[in-house]
MARMAR-494852 format. One record per residue (C-alpha): x, y, z; residue in three letters; residue number from 0. Coordinates in nm, 2 decimals, padded with zeros to 4 digits. Example, Ala and Ser with C-alpha at 12.3 -4.5 7.8 and 13.67 -1.06 7.14 Angstrom:
REM residues 2
01.23, -00.45, 00.78, ALA, 0 $
01.37, -00.11, 00.71, SER, 1 $
REM end
This chain:
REM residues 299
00.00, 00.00, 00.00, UNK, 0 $
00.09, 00.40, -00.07, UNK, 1 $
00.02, 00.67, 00.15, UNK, 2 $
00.07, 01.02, 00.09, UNK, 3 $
00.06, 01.41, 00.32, UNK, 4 $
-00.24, 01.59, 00.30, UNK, 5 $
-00.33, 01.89, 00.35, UNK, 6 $
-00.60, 01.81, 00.55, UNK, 7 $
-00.50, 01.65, 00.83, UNK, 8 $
-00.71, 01.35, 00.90, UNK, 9 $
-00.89, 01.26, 01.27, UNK, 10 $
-00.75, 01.01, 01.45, UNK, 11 $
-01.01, 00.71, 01.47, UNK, 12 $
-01.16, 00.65, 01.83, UNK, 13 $
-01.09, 00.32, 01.99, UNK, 14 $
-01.50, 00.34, 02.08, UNK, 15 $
-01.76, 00.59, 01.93, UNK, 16 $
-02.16, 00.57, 01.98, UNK, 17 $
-02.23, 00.76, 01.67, UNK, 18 $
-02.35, 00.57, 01.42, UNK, 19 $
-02.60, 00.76, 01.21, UNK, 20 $
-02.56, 00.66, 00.84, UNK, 21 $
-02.52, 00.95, 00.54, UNK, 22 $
-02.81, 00.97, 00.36, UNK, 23 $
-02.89, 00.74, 00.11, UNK, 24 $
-03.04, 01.06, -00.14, UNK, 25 $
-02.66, 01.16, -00.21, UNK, 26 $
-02.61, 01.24, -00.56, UNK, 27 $
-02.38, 01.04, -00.83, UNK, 28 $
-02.33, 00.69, -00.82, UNK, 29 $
-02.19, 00.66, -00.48, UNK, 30 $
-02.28, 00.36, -00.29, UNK, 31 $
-02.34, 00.39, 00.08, UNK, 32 $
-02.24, 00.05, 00.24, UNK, 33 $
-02.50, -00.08, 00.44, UNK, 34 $
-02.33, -00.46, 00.55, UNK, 35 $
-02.03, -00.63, 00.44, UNK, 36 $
-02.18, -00.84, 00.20, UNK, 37 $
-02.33, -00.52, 00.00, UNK, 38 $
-01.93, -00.45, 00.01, UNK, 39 $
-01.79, -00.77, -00.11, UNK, 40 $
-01.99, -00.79, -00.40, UNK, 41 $
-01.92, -00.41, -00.48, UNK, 42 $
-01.57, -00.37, -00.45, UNK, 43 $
-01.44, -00.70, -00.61, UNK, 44 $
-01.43, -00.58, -01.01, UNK, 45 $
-01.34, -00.31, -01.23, UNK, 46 $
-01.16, 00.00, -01.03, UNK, 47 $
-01.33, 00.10, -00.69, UNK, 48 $
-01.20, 00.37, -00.46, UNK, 49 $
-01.38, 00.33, -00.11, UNK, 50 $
-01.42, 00.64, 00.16, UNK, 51 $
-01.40, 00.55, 00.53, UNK, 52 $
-01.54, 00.82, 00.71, UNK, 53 $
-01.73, 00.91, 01.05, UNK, 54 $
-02.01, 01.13, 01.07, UNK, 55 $
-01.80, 01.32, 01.37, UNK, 56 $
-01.53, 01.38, 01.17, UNK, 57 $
-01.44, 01.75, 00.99, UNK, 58 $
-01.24, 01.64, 00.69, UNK, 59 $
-01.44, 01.39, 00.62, UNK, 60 $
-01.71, 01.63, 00.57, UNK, 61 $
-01.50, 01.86, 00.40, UNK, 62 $
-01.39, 01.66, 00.13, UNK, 63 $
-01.72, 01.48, 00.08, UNK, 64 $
-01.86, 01.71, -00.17, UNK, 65 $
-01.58, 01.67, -00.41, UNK, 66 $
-01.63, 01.26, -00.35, UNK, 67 $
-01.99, 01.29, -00.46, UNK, 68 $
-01.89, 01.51, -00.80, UNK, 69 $
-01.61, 01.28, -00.89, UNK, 70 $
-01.85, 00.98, -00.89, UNK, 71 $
-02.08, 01.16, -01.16, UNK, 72 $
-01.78, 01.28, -01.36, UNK, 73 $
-01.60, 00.92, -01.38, UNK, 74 $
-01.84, 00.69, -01.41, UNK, 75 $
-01.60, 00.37, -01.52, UNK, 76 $
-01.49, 00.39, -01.10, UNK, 77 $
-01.69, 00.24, -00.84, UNK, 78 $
-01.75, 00.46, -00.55, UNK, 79 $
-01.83, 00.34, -00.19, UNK, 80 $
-01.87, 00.49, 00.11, UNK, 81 $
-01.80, 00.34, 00.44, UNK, 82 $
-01.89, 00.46, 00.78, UNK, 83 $
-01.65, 00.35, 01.04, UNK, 84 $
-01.85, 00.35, 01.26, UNK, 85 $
-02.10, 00.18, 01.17, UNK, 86 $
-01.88, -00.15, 01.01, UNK, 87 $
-01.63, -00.17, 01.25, UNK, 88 $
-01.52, -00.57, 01.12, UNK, 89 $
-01.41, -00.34, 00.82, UNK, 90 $
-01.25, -00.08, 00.93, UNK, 91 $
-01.03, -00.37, 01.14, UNK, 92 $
-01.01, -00.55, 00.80, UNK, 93 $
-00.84, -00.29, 00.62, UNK, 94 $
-00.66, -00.18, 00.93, UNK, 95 $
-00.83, 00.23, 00.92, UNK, 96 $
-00.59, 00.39, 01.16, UNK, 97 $
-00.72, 00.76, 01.10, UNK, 98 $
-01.00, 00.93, 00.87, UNK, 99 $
-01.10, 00.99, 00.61, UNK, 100 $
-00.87, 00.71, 00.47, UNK, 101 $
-00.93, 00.61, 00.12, UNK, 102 $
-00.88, 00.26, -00.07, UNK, 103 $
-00.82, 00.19, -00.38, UNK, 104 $
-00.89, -00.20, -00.56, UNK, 105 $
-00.84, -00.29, -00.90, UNK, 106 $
-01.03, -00.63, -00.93, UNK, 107 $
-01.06, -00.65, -00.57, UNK, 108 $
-00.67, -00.62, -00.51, UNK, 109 $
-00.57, -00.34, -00.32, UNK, 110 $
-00.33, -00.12, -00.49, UNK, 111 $
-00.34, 00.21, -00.29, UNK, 112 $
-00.39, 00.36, 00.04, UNK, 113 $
-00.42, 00.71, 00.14, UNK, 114 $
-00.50, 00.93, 00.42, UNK, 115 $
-00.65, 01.26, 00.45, UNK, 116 $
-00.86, 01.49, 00.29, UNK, 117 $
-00.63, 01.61, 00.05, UNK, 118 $
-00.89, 01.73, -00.23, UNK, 119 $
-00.62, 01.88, -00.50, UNK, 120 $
-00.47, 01.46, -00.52, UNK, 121 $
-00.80, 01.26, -00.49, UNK, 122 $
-00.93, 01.33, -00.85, UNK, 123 $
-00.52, 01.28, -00.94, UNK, 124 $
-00.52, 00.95, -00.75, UNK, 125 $
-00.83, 00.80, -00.88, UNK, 126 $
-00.75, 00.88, -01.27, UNK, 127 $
-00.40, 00.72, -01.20, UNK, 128 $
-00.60, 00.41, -01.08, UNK, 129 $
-00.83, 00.43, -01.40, UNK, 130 $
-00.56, 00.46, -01.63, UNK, 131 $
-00.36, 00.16, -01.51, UNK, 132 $
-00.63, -00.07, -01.55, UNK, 133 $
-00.70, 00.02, -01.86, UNK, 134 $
-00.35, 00.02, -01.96, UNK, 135 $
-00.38, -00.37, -01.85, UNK, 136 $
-00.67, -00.47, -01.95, UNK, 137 $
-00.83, -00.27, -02.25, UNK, 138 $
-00.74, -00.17, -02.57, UNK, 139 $
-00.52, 00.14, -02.59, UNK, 140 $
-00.57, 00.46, -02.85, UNK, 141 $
-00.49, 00.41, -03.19, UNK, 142 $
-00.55, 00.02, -03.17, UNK, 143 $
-00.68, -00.15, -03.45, UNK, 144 $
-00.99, -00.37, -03.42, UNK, 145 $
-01.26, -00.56, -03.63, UNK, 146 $
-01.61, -00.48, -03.54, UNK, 147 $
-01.91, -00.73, -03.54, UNK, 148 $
-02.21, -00.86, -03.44, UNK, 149 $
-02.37, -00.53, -03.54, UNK, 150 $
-02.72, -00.45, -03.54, UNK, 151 $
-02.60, -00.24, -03.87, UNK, 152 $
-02.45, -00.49, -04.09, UNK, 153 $
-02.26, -00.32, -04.31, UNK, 154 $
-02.05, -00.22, -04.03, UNK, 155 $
-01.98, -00.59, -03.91, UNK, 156 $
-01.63, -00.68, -04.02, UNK, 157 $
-01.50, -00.35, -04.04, UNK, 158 $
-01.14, -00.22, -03.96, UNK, 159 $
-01.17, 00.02, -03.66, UNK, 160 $
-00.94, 00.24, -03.50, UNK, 161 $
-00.99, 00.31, -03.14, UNK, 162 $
-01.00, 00.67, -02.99, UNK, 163 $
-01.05, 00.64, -02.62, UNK, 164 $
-01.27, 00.45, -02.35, UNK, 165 $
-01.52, 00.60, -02.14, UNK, 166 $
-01.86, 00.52, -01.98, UNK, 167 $
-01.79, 00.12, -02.04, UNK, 168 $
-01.78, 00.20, -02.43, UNK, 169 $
-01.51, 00.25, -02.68, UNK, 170 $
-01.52, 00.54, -02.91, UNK, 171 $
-01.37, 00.43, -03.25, UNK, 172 $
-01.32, 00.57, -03.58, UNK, 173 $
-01.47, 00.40, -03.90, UNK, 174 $
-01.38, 00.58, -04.28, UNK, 175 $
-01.41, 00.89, -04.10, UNK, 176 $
-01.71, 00.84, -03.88, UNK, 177 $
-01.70, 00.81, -03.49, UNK, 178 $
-01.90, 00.50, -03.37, UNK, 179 $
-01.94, 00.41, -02.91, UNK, 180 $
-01.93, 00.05, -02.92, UNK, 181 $
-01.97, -00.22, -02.64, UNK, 182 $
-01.67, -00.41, -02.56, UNK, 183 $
-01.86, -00.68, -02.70, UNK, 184 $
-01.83, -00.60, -03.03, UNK, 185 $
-01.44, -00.59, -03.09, UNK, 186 $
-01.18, -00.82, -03.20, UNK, 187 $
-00.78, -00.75, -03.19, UNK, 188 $
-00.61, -00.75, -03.50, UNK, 189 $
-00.24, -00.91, -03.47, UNK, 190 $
00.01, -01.13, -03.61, UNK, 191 $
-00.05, -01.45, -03.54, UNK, 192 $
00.17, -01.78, -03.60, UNK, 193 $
00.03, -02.10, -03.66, UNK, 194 $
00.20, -02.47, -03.60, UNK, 195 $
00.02, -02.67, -03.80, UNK, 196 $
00.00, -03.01, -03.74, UNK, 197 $
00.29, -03.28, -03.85, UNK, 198 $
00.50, -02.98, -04.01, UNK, 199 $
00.79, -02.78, -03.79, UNK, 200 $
00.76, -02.45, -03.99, UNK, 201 $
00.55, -02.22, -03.87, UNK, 202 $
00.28, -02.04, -04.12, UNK, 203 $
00.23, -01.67, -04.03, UNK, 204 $
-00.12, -01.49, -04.02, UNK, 205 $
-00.05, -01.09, -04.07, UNK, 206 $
-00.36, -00.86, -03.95, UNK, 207 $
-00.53, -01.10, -03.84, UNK, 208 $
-00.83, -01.15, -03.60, UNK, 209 $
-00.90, -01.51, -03.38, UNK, 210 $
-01.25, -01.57, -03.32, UNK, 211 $
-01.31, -01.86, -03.07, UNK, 212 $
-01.58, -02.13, -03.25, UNK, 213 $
-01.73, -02.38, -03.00, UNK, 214 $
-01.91, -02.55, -03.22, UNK, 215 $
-01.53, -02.66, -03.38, UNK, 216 $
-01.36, -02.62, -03.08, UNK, 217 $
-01.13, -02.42, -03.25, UNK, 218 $
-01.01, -02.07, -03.33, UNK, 219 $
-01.12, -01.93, -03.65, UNK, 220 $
-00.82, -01.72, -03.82, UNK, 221 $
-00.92, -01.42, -04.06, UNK, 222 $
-00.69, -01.22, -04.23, UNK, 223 $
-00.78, -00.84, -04.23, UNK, 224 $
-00.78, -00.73, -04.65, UNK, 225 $
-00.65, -00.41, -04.74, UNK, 226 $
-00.84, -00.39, -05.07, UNK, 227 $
-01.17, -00.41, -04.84, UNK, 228 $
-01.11, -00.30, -04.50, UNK, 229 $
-01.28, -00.65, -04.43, UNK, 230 $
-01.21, -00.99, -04.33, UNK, 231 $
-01.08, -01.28, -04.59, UNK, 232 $
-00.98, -01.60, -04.60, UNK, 233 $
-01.07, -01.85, -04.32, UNK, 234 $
-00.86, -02.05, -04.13, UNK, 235 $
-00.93, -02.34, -03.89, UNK, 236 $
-00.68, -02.40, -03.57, UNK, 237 $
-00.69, -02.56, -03.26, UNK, 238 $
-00.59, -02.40, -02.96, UNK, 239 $
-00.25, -02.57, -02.88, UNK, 240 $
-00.12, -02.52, -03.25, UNK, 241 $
-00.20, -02.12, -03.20, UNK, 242 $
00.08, -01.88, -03.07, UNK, 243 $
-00.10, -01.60, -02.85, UNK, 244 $
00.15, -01.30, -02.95, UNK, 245 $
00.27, -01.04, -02.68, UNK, 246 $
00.02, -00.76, -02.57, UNK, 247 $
-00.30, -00.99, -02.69, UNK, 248 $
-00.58, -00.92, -02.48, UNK, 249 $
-00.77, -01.26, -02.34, UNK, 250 $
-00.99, -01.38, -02.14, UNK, 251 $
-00.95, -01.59, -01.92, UNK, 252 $
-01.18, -01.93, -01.91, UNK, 253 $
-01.19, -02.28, -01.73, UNK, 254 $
-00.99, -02.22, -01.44, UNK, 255 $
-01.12, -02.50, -01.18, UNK, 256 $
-00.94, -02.43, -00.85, UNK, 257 $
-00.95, -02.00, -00.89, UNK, 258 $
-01.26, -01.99, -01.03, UNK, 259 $
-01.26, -01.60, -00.93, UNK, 260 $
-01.03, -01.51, -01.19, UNK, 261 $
-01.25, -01.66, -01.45, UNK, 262 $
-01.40, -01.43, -01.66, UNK, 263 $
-01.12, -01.14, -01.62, UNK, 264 $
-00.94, -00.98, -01.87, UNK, 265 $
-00.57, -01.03, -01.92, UNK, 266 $
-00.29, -00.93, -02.13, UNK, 267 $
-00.01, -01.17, -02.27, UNK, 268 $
00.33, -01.02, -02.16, UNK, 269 $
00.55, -01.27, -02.33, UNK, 270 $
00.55, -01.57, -02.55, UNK, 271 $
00.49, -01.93, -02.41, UNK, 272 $
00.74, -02.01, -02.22, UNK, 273 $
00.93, -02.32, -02.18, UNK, 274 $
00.67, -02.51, -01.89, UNK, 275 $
00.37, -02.40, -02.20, UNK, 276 $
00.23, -02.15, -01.99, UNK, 277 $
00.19, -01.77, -02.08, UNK, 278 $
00.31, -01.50, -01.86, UNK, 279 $
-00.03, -01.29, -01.82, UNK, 280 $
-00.10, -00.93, -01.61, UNK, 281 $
-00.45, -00.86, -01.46, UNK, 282 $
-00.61, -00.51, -01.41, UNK, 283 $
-00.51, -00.55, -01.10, UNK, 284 $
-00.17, -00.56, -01.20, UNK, 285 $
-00.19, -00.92, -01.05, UNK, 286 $
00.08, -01.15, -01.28, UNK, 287 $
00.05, -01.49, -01.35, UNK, 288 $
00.15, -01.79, -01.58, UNK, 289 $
-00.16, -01.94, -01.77, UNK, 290 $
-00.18, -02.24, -02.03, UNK, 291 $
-00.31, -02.19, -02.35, UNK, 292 $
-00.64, -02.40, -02.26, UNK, 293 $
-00.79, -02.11, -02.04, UNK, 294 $
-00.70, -01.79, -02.25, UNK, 295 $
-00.96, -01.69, -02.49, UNK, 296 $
-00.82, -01.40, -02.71, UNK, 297 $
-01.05, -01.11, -02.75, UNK, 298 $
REM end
């Protein structure tokens, strides 16, 4: 954890309090008031959450609340919670609140940063540095190349995009000149892509190309992007463990049995496979880990 000066010095927490009136639940933005622990876990466990821990006794808690309630309507890819200390004493002990306010900051339900005080000219600062790592992890980046599909408009489906940024859970992206918001969903990575193909040593290479995962074949379904059409050509048929996942790929990750938690996250590739036939991956969280091909799913 990271802590930092304010310049608002926060209040020392009271080994006992008997205040324990709750904020209002009419506060504006999309700030969520904790009411148990469970409400918590299943808040702050995904995506970027920053959590307040305040007391209603306490000055610059009050002080710094405002700005707390405007930042959660400005950046609405961060979860926002507020936590009365209080009140949920079992997580205040949890996360080891010493003084207030004290903010938290999870990527993917990893803590990444701590800090104390109400120091309103770093919060927004802090937050957006939060934001920006996760995305740097976990999404694609400006000026990234992807295929769109599965398009209510057709004649947009297997188009070459260019991304232009990310914002309220949508990707703004550029097609022949026209700006398009469109879902996650939607996108497939273009890359270079190299294929062992079976009873042969040399490998064939697949260059701007998109892998779309087929269960019905059990296989990944390789389409090279044509620069005549700014479309998709010429199909290609591989199973997983004949498929090289190049560096910086975006996956997901699928069919892990005993951390069934991670399933479902998004991951970046950070090298090739390595010699044990595992990738080296990074969560948002900045987590790392080694995964075989079987439970990556490129995007």
């Amino acid at each position: 954890d990271q802590a930092s000066s304010s310049t608002s010095a926060p209040c020392t927490l009271p080994k006992s309090s008997h205040i324990s009136t709750l904020l209002s639940s009419m506060s504006g933005g999309k700030v969520i008031h904790v009411s148990s622990e469970s409400d918590f876990e299943a808040a702050y466990s995904s995506g970027v959450v920053v959590v307040d821990f305040f007391a209603n006794w306490c000055g610059p808690c009050k002080a710094i609340a405002p700005l707390f309630e405007q930042l959660a309507s400005v950046l609405e890819d961060v979860t926002f919670l507020k936590v009365d200390s209080d009140q949920h004493r079992s997580l205040s002990a949890r996360f080891e609140i010493k003084s207030l306010p004290t903010f938290k900051f999870f990527r993917d339900g990893v803590l990444t940063r701590t800090e104390m005080g109400a120091n309103q000219q770093m919060l927004e600062n802090w937050i957006r540095l939060e934001l920006a790592a996760y995305n740097d992890s976990t999404r694609y980046t400006s000026g990234s190349k992807v295929v769109l599909h599965s398009l209510d408009v057709d004649k947009y489906n297997g188009k070459v995009a260019e991304i232009k940024s990310f914002q309220k859970g949508r990707y703004a992206v550029n097609v022949g000149g026209k700006t398009f918001s469109i879902k996650p969903g939607n996108l497939r990575g273009i890359h270079n892509f190299r294929v062992i193909e079976e009873g042969k040593e040399e490998k064939k290479a697949f260059i701007d190309a998109t892998a779309t995962w087929d269960d019905s074949q059990g296989k990944y379904v390789i389409e090279n992007v044509s620069p005549s059409t700014g479309g998709l050509s010429v199909k290609h048929s591989v199973a997983k463990k004949y498929l090289e996942i190049p560096k910086n790929c975006k996956c997901r990750v699928v069919g892990l049995a005993k951390a069934p938690k991670y399933n479902n996250r998004f991951v970046t590739v950070l090298e090739a496979i390595q010699d044990d036939g595992r990738y080296p991956v990074m969560f948002g969280s900045l987590k790392k880990a080694k995964l075989k091909p079987e439970n990556l799913e490129i995007l």
